[in-house]
Residue, then its C-alpha position, 0 to 999 in steps of 0.5 A: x805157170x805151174x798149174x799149166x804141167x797138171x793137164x799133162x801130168x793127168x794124162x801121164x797118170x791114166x796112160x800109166x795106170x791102165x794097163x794095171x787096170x787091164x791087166x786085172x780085167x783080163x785075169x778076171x775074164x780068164x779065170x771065169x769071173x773070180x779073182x786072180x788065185x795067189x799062192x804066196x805060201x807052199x800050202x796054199x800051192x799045194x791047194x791050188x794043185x789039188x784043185x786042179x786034180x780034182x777038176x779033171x780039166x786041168x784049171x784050178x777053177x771050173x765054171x759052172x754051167x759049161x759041163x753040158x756045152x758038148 
């Protein structure tokens, strides 16, 4: 019957939405905990260069509390 495709279409679905899911987990984890930064106009890159100036560590973010490891 039809209704037999649905175990394996489920699998199908999950095995090719995990790596979106993945990838999102693993830009989040790098970038310390915020979301990906997107610059989809030349002002917004312009800030995310600035940010990265300013830093002085060569990311656009900085995570608080790392300054006193060393």
């Amino acid at each position: 019957m039809w209704y037999e495709i649905l175990p394996g279409l489920g699998l199908m679905s999950v095995c090719l939405m995990m790596p979106g899911f993945a990838t999102t987990v693993i830009q989040k984890y790098m970038n310390g905990g915020k979301e990906k930064r997107v610059a989809r106009a030349p002002w917004q890159w312009y800030l995310i260069e600035r940010d990265r100036r300013v830093a002085g560590t060569g990311n656009s973010f900085d995570i608080k509390g790392l300054e006193n490891i060393n």
